[in-house]
GUTIMAR-58634 format. One record per residue (C-alpha): x, y, z. Coordinates in steps of 0.5 Angstrom, whole numbers. Layout:
- xx:yy:zz
- X:Y:Z
...
//
This chain:
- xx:yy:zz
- 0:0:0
- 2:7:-1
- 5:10:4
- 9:18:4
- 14:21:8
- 18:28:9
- 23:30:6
- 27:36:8
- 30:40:4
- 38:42:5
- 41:49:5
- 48:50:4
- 50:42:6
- 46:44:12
- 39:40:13
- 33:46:14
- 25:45:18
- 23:46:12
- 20:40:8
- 16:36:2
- 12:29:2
- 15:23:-2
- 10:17:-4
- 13:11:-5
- 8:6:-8
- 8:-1:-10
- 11:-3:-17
- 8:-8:-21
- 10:-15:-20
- 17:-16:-24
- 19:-9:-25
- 26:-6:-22
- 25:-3:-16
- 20:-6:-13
- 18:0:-10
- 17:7:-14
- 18:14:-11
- 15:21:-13
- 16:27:-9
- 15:35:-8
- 8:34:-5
- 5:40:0
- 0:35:4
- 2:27:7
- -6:27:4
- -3:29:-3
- 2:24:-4
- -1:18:0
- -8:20:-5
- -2:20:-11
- 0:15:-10
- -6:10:-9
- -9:13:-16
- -2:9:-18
- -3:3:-16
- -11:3:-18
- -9:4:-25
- -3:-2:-24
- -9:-6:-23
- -13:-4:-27
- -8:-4:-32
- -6:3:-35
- -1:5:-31
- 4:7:-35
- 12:7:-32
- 15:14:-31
- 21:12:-33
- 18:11:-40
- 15:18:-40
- 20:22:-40
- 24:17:-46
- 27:23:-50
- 23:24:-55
- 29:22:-60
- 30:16:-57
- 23:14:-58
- 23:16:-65
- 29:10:-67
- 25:5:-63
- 19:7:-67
- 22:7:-73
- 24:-1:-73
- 16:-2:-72
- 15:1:-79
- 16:-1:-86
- 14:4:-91
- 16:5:-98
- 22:9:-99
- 19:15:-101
- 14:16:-95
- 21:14:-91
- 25:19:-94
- 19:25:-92
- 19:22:-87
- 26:23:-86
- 27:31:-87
- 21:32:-83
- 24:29:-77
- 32:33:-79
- 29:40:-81
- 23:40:-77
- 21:35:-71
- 29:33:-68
- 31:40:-67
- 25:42:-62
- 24:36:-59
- 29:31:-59
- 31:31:-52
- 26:33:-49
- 22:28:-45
- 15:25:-49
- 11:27:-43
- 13:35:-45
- 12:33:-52
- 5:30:-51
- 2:37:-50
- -2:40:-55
- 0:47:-52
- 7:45:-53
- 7:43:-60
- 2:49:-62
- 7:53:-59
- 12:51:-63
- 8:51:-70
- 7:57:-69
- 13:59:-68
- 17:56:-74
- 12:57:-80
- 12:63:-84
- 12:69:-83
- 15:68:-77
- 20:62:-78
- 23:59:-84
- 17:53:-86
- 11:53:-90
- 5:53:-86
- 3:46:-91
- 11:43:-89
- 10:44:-82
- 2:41:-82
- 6:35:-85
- 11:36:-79
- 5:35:-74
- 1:30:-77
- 8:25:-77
- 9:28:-70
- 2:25:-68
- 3:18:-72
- 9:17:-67
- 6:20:-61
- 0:14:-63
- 5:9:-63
- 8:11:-56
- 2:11:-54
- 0:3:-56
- 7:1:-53
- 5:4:-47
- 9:9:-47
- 4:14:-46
- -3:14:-43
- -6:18:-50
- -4:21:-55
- -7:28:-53
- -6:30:-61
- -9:25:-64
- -16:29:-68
- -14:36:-66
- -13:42:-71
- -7:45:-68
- -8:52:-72
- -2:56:-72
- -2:64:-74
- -2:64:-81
- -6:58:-82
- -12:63:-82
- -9:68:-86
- -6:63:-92
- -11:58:-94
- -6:56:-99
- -8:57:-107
- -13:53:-111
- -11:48:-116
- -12:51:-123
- -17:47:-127
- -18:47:-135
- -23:48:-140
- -23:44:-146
- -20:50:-150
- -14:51:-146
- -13:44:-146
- -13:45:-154
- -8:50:-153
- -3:47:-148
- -3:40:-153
- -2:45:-160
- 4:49:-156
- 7:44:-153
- 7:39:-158
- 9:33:-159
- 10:27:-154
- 9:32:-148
- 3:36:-151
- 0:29:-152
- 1:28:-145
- -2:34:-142
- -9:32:-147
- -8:26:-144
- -8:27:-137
- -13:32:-137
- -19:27:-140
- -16:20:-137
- -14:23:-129
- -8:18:-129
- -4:21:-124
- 4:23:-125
- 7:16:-124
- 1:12:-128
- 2:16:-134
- 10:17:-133
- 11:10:-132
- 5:7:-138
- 7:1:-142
- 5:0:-149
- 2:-6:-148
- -2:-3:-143
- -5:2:-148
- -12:1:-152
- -14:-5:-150
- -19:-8:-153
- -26:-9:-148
- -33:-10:-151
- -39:-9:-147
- -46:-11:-149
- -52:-5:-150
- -58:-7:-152
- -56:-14:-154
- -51:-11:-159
- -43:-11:-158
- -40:-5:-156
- -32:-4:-158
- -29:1:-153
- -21:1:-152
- -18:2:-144
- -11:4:-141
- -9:-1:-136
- -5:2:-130
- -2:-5:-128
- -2:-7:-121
- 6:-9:-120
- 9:-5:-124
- 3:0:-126
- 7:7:-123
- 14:11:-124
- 16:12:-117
- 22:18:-115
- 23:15:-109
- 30:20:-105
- 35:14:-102
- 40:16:-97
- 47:14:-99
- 50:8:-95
- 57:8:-93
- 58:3:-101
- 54:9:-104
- 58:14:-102
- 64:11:-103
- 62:10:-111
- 60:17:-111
- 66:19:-109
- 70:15:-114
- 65:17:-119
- 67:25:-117
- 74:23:-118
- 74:21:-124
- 69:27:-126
- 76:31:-124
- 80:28:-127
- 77:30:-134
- 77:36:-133
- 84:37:-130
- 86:33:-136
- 82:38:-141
- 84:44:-138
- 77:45:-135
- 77:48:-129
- 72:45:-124
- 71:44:-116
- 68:38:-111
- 61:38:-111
- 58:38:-104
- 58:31:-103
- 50:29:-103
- 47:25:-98
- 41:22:-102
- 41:20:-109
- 34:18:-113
- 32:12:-115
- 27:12:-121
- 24:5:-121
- 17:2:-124
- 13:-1:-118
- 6:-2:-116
- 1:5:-116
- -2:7:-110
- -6:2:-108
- -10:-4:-110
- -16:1:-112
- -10:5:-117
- -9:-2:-121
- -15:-1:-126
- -18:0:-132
- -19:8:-136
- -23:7:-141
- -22:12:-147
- -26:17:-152
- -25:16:-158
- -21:22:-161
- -16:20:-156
- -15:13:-158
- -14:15:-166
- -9:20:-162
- -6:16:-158
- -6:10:-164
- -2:14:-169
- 3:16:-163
- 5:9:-162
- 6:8:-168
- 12:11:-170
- 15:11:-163
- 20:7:-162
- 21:6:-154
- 16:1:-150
- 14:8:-146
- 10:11:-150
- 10:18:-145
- 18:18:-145
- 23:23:-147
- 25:22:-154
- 31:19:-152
- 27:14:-148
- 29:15:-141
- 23:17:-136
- 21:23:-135
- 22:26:-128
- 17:30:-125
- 21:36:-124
- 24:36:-131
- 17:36:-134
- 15:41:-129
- 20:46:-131
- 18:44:-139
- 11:45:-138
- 11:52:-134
- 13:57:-141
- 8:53:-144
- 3:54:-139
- 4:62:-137
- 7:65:-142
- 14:67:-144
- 18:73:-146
- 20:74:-153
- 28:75:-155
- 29:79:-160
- 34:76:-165
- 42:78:-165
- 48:76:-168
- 50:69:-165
- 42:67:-163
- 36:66:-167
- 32:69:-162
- 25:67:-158
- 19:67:-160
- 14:70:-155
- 9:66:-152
- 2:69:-148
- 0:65:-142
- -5:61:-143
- -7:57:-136
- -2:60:-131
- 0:56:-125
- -3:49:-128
- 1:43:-127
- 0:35:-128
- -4:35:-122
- -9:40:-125
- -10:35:-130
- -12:30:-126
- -17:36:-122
- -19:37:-129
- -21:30:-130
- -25:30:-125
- -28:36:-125
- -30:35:-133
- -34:28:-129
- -37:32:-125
- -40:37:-129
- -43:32:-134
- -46:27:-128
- -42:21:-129
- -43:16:-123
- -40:17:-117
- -39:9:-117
- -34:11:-125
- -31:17:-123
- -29:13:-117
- -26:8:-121
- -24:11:-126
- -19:15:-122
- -17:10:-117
- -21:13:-111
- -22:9:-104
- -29:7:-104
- -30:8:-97
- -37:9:-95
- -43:3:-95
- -45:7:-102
- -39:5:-105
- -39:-2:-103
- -46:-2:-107
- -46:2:-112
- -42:-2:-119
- -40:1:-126
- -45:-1:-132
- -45:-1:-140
- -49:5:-140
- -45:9:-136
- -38:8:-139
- -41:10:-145
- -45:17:-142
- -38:19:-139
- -34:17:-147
- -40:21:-150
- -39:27:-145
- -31:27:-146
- -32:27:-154
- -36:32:-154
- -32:36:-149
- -27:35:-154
- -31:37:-160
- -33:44:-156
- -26:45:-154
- -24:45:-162
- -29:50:-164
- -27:55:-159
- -20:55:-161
- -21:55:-169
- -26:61:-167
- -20:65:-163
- -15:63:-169
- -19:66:-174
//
């Protein structure tokens, strides 16, 4: 049973009357030291209530051990880590919000002090923008794998519960940024965007914007998943419509960041050396580059989940485009670069941006053969915005929710979409829609030409 005592405290090495209460309780059974002490209660009664509340919550089982409590934050972190596997993107993001964000508050602070949600607003306030260094969205991502891992302390008894757990921690500029709309577009600029771009990148953007396939999806598409052959049945008679099939084990391009072992380093270097000695051999000059702590990994996996492993069903003017298109392409990707190598997301960004807001004219000058000027056409539209093209176009033409699910590899979470399935009539409403909106968009633009 929980007893207290006094403990008086010493000045100068001298025992003063002043004194505190200390209660010792009992631990649970196999736990070193048998008994537990906690002190700094003003009253007998305090502690001894202190610490009966203690020994009640070991038989009922929720007790939890103050020595785990004040585990230091990063000390918890690596002992999580060995508890989850993800896959190499989700671990490198991970990664950076744990260096740049998380670690440097809160690594040797104990979990108790970090299981606060003033605490923990306190610092998001204090390290977003306009006041700290970080986009209020970056450290939004902070504080959700600031709770993941508070979850996990939580089931490992680490903490009583996860007091951030479904609370909004709101910081200053949360309620003033709202962050910016993606930007949509209508048939007519997708008519634009793909005549601009050309080629095998303006043909990607017109794809994106009537399929939805996210970026690694279209990236990563192989030729023999395109424009499959299905046939449906529609009043007794046979209907022929083409899919792009998303595979479920190599469907999607995935960029994941891969932290450099004590292998990958070494080749790194040796590979830096010899770049070095070229250009010393040359006569170039040229200095070491900052040795890279991560290096990217471009491979084919699965898409993002099972629902993702699907089938697009395509309008018929795309599959005349996307027919001729394969024909003279010789890779077995069919959106690549012309050499064959994979577009990466960062790179089609940066050819995508003049196309799609516009760029200064150059004039000609000896030397150069100038530039042509370009007006914007959809400023701030990304690939991403295909997709919300996509879907938005789907919306406007009341295609079912069960198809519109289906076609964007969308989780059917509620009891609707465990009931609700896609039918003939449906594809057909939502083929028949696109190919109108295709047939509007090129109107608009022959208009605007003339």
């Amino acid at each position: 049973m929980a007893y207290a005592e006094k403990v008086f405290k010493v000045k100068n090495g001298v025992k003063t009357k002043q004194f505190t209460w200390r209660c010792k309780y009992k631990a649970p059974a196999g736990h070193k030291p048998a008994w537990l002490t906690e002190s700094g209660f003003p009253t007998k009664k305090v502690a001894e209530d202190w610490g009966a509340e203690q020994e009640a919550a070991i038989r009922a089982g929720t007790w939890i051990d103050p020595a785990k409590l004040s585990t230091p934050f990063g000390k918890w972190v690596e002992i999580w880590k060995t508890s989850v596997h993800k896959r190499p993107r989700t671990q490198s993001s991970r990664a950076y919000l744990l260096e740049k964000l998380l670690l440097p508050e809160w690594e040797y602070k104990p979990l108790a002090e970090v299981n606060n949600v003033f605490n923990v607003q306190s610092w998001a306030t204090r390290v977003s923008k306009p006041l700290g260094p970080h986009d209020p969205g970056t450290v939004a991502q902070a504080r959700s794998l600031l709770s993941t891992i508070l979850s996990a302390a939580e089931d490992a008894q680490y903490i009583p519960v996860n007091r951030l757990f479904g609370r909004r921690i709101l910081t200053g500029a949360d309620h003033v940024d709202e962050g910016e709309e993606e930007v949509w577009a209508q048939p007519e600029d997708t008519q634009r965007l793909h005549q601009r771009f050309g080629g095998v990148q303006g043909l990607m953007v017109l794809t994106d914007c009537y399929l939805g396939l996210r970026w690694g999806e279209l990236a990563g598409l192989h030729k023999d998943n395109c424009l499959i052959k299905r046939i449906d049945k529609i009043d007794g008679k046979s209907v022929v419509r083409h899919v792009i099939r998303v595979d479920p084990k190599v469907g999607s391009l995935h960029e994941d960041p891969v932290e450099l072992d004590e292998e990958g380093l070494t080749a790194w270097h040796a590979a830096e050396d010899a770049r070095l000695e070229m250009c010393r051999a040359k006569g170039w000059k040229a200095n070491r580059r900052k040795t890279p702590r991560s290096r990217l990994e471009v491979y084919l996996g699965p898409p993002k989940n099972k629902y993702s492993a699907r089938e697009v069903d395509v309008p018929e003017f795309l599959v005349r485009l996307l027919d001729q298109h394969l024909e003279r392409w010789e890779h077995d990707h069919p959106f690549t670069t012309p050499t064959g190598s994979f577009w990466l997301r960062g790179n089609f960004s940066r050819e995508l941006r003049p196309v799609a807001d516009g760029r200064d004219e150059i004039p000609r000058k000896r030397g150069y053969a100038g530039r042509e000027g370009w007006e914007p056409i959809l400023p701030k539209f990304t690939m991403r915005g295909a997709r919300h093209t996509a879907d938005t176009w789907m919306k406007e033409d009341r295609v079912d929710r069960a198809l519109r699910f289906a076609s964007l590899g969308w989780v059917p979470k509620d009891i609707e979409g465990t009931y609700e399935h896609v039918t003939p009539e449906m594809r057909r409403h939502r083929l028949d829609a696109l190919t109108a909106r295709w047939r509007r968009g090129r109107r608009v633009t022959l208009r605007s030409v003339a």
